[in-house]
N, C-alpha and C positions, 0 to 999 in steps of 0.2 A: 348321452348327448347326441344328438343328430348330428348329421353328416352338415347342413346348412348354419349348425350354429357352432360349431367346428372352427370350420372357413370361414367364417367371421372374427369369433375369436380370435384367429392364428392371425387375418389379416389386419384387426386391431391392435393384436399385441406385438406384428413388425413394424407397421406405420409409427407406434410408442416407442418403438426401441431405434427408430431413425428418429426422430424427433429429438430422442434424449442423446444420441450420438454428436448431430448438429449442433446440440446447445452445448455440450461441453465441448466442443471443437471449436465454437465462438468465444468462448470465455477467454478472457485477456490474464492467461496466469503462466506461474514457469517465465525459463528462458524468453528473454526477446534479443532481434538482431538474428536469429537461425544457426547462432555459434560459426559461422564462415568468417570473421571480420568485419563482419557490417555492423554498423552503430546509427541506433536510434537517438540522437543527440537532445538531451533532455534541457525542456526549454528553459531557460534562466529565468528568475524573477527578483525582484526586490518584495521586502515586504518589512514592517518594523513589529518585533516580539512584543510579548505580553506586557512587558517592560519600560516598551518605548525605542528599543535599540533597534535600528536597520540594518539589515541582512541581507546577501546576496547566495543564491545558489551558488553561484562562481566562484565565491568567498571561500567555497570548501573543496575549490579543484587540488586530485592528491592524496582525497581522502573517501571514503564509501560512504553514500547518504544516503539514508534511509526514508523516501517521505508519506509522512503517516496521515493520510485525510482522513479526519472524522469529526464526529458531533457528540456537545457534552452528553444527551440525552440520548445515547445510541451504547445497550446493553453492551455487546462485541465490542467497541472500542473500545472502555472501557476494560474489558478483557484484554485487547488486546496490549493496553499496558504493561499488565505484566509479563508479555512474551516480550517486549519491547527491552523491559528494563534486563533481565534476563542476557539479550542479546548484548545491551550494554557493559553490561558485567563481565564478559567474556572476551567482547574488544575492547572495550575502555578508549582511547584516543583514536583508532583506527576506523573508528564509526563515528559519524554525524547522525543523530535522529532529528529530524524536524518537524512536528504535529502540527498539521495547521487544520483550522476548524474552520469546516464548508457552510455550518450554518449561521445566518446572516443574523440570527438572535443572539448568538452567544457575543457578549460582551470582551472584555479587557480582564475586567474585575471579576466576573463569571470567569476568565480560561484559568485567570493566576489562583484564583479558591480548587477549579475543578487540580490544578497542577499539584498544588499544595496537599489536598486530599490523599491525592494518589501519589503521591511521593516523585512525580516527572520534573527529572532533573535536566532536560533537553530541551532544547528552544521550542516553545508553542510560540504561534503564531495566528492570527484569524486574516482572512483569506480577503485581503481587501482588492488586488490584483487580478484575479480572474485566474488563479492560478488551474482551480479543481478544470477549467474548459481547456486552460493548456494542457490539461494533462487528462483529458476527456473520464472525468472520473463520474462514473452512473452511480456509484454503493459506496457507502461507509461498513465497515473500514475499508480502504483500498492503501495497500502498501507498493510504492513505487523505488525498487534501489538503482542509483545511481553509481556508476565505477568509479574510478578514479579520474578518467579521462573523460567525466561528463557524457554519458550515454548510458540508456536505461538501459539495464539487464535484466532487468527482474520486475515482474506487475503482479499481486495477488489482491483478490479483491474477497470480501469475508474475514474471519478470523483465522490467524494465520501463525500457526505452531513456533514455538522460541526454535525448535529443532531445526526447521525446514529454514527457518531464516539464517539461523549460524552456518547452515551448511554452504548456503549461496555466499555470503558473509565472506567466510572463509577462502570459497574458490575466486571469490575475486579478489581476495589480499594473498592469494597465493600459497596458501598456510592447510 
């Protein structure tokens, strides 16, 4: 290889690797709040379940909520179900899930068949509030948990391991 296409390559393949630094440095996942005490206070909503029943975020101050945006026709959500249930199974009452679905096609009778399907035992919801912009969500899946003291701790956006979520789970139930 010459000397000129060398230093090219080397200087293409650092430009790529700042590029790719940057972009996972932007990604809104892990810890939020910087672990100091500071609290990103997650915004309340009302919104009524697949059901009919109305619900308030605030509803479940005291307890860890988990909130799960996604779309019936989104493979990873789907998947991410089963990390979901998983994690419910491990806390049982100490955990809220909330699914609410960002896509503006999925129906009432579409969420309660997609629920039933997959055996989602936790409140769905379709997102008639504007919640996915309170909570500036760009990707499905995007999982947002909540403390107990209402402020987000945790953002991951993509499919997102039953592991990695018991462990956060966990550190904020103290356990």
């Amino acid at each position: 290889m010459k000397k000129a296409e060398l230093l090219i390559l080397t200087v293409v393949l650092v430009v790529a690797s700042l590029l790719i630094v940057d972009a996972l440095r932007r990604l809104p996942h892990g810890p939020i709040g910087g672990g100091g005490g500071g609290c990103e206070k997650a915004p309340d909503f009302t919104l009524k379940d697949i059901y009919g029943q109305e619900f308030s975020l605030s509803d479940f101050r005291g307890k860890v909520v988990i909130l799960d945006f996604f779309m019936i026709r989104c493979a990873p959500c789907k998947a991410e179900v089963r990390e979901l249930k998983e994690v419910l199974d491990e806390f049982g009452g100490q955990v809220v899930i909330i699914s609410i679905s960002v896509d503006p096609s999925d129906t009432d009778k579409d969420l309660r068949d997609y629920a039933r399907e997959n055996g989602i035992t936790w409140i769905v919801a379709r997102d008639t509030a504007d919640v996915a912009d309170d909570y500036r969500i760009r990707a499905v899946p995007t999982l947002v948990i909540v403390d107990q003291d209402g402020c987000v701790r945790y953002r991951h956006e993509g499919l997102t391991s039953s592991e990695v979520l018991k462990d956060e789970v966990a550190e904020l139930l103290g356990s």
